[in-house]
C-alpha positions, 0 to 999 in steps of 0.5 A, spaced: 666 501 513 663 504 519 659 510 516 657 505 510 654 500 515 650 506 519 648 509 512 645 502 510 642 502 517 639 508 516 636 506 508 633 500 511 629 503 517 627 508 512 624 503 507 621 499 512 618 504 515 614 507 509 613 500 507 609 499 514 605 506 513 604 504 505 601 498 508 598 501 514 593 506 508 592 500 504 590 496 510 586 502 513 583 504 506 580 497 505 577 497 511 574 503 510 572 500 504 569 494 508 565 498 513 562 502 508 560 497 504 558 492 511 554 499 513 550 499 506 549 493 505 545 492 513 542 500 511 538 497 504 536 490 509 534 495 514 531 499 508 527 493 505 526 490 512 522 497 513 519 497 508 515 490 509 512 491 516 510 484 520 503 483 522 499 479 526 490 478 526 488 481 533 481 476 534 479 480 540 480 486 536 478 483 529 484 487 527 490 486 523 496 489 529 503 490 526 508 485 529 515 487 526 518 480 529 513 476 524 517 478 518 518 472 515 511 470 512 515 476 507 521 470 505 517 464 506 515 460 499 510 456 503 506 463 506 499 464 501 498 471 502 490 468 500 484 466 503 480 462 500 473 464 504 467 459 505 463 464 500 465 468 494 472 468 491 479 468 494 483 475 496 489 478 499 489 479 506 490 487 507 497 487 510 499 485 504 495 489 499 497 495 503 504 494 503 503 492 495 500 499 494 505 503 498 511 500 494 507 501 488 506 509 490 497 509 489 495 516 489 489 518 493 486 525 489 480 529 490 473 529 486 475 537 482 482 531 480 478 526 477 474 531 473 480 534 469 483 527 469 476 525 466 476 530 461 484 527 459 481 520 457 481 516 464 476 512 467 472 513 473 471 505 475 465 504 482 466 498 485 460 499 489 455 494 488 450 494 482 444 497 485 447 502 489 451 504 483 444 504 480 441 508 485 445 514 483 453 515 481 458 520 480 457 523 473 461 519 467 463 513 471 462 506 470 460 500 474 464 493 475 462 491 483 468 489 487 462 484 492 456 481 489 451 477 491 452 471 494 452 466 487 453 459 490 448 454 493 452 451 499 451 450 507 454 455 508 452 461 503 444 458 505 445 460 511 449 466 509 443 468 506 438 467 512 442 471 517 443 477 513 435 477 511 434 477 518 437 484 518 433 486 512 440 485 507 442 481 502 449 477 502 454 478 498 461 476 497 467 477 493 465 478 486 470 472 482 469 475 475 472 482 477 478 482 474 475 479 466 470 484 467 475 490 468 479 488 462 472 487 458 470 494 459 477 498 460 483 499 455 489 496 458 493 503 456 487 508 460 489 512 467 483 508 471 480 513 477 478 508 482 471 510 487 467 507 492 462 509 497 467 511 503 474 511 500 480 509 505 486 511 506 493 509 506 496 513 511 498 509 517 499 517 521 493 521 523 495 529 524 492 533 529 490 541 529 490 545 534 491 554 535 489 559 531 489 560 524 488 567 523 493 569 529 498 564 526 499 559 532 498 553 528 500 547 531 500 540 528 501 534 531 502 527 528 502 519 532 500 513 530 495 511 531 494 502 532 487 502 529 491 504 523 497 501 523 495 498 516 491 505 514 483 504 513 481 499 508 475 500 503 473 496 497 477 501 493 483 500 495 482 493 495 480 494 487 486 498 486 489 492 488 487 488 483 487 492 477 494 493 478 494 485 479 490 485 473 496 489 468 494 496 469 499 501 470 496 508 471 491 507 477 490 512 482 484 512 488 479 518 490 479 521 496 472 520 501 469 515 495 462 517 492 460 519 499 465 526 499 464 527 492 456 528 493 456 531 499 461 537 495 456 538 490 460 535 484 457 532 477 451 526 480 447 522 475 440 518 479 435 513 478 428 518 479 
C-alpha cells in the first residue's frame, strides 16, 4: 500500500509538474506574441507618426519650422490645409504639399532625362508665367502658369496692383483655371515633366564636400539644415501637386528648372 501510495505520489508531482511547464511555454509563448505584435504595432505608429512631420509658421522668420509636437493637425477633421488668399485662388499650405509629395515618391531628373523621356510621348509642362514662357522656353514644352495676373477687381487686388507698379512689376496671384487647363491640354495617360525658372527641392538634408578628389580623400558631410526643414519650395513642385490632385499619375519634376536647362545648353526656343 505503501510503495502504491509513493508511486502515485510520484505520478502526481510528474504530472503537475509538466502541466506547470506546458503552461508556462504557453504563457511565455503568448507573451511573446503580445510583445511582438504591441512592438509592431507602436513601430508602424512611430512609422506613420515619422512620416508626418508637425509644423508650425515662423512670422520672424517668414518660414514654415518643423514642430513635431503639433501633429494633430494630421487627425484633426476640422484642419483645412487650404488658404483662401484676399487675391487669386485657394492652395495647400507647403508643409502639406511637401509631405504629400514625399509619400507619393515625386522624382526630381536632369535636363539630358527630360529629353529621352520627351522622345518616349511625355510632356514638358512650364508653369512659369506666360510672358516669360513667351520670351524663350525649353524646346518641345508647352505652357499652363501656375500664377497669373491678378484678375480680380477688389480693395485689395487694386492695391496689390499699385504696390508692384511702384516696383516697375506686374501683380500676380495663383492661377484659378490651372488644373482645367492642364486636363485641356494633356491626356490623362502621358507621363508629364514639370519645369519652372528655378526648380526646388524636396530634400530637407544638404551634403557637403571637402578633400581631394584625385587623392581619394573625399569627405561627405550631411545636417539639416532648419532653413529646409520642408526642402525649397518652387512653383513646380507646387504644380506637381496639384497635377497629381488633378488625376495624373506619372509626374516627375526637373531638376534647377529653366534656369539650369539653359545654362547647360540644352534645346531652347526664343521670341527674336
Amino acid at each position: 500500500k505503501n510503495h502504491r501510495m509513493a508511486y502515485y505520489h510520484t505520478v502526481t508531482t510528474a504530472n503537475k509538474n509538466l502541466k506547470f511547464r506546458e503552461d508556462s511555454f504557453i504563457s511565455s509563448h503568448f507573451h511573446l506574441r503580445f510583445c511582438h505584435n504591441r512592438t509592431l504595432k507602436k513601430t508602424i505608429r512611430c512609422q506613420a507618426e515619422k512620416s508626418k512631420p508637425g509644423f508650425t509658421w515662423d512670422p520672424a522668420m517668414s518660414r514654415w519650422k518643423r514642430d513635431d509636437k503639433n501633429k494633430m493637425k494630421y487627425d484633426d477633421p476640422n484642419f483645412n490645409p487650404k488658404v483662401s488668399p484676399k487675391s487669386g485662388s485657394a492652395y495647400t499650405i507647403w508643409p502639406i504639399v511637401h509631405t504629400e509629395l514625399m509619400e507619393y515618391g515625386l522624382k526630381s531628373i536632369d535636363a539630358k532625362s527630360v529629353i529621352a523621356r520627351q522622345k518616349k510621348g511625355a510632356v514638358l509642362l512650364d508653369v512659369r508665367e506666360e510672358p516669360q514662357f513667351n520670351l524663350v522656353h525649353a524646346e518641345g514644352s508647352i505652357n499652363v502658369p501656375l500664377f497669373g495676373p491678378v484678375q480680380g477687381d477688389s480693395m485689395f487686388d487694386n492695391m496689390k496692383r499699385l504696390a508692384t507698379a511702384a516696383f516697375a512689376m506686374k501683380a500676380t496671384a495663383r492661377n484659378p483655371l490651372f488644373e482645367a487647363q492642364v486636363k485641356e491640354k494633356i491626356p490623362r495617360n502621358k507621363q508629364v515633366i514639370v519645369m519652372c525658372a528655378q526648380g526646388g527641392t524636396l530634400e530637407t538634408i544638404i551634403k557637403r564636400t571637402s578633400g581631394v578628389a584625385s587623392q581619394g580623400r573625399v569627405k561627405v558631410k550631411e545636417y539639416a539644415d532648419p532653413d529646409r526643414a520642408f526642402g525649397r519650395e518652387s512653383r513646380s513642385l507646387k504644380a506637381c501637386y496639384e497635377v497629381i490632385q488633378a488625376g495624373y499619375k506619372d509626374v516627375v519634376h526637373v531638376e534647377g528648372g529653366f534656369a539650369q536647362w539653359k545654362f547647360d545648353g540644352f534645346p531652347i526656343e526664343e521670341r527674336y
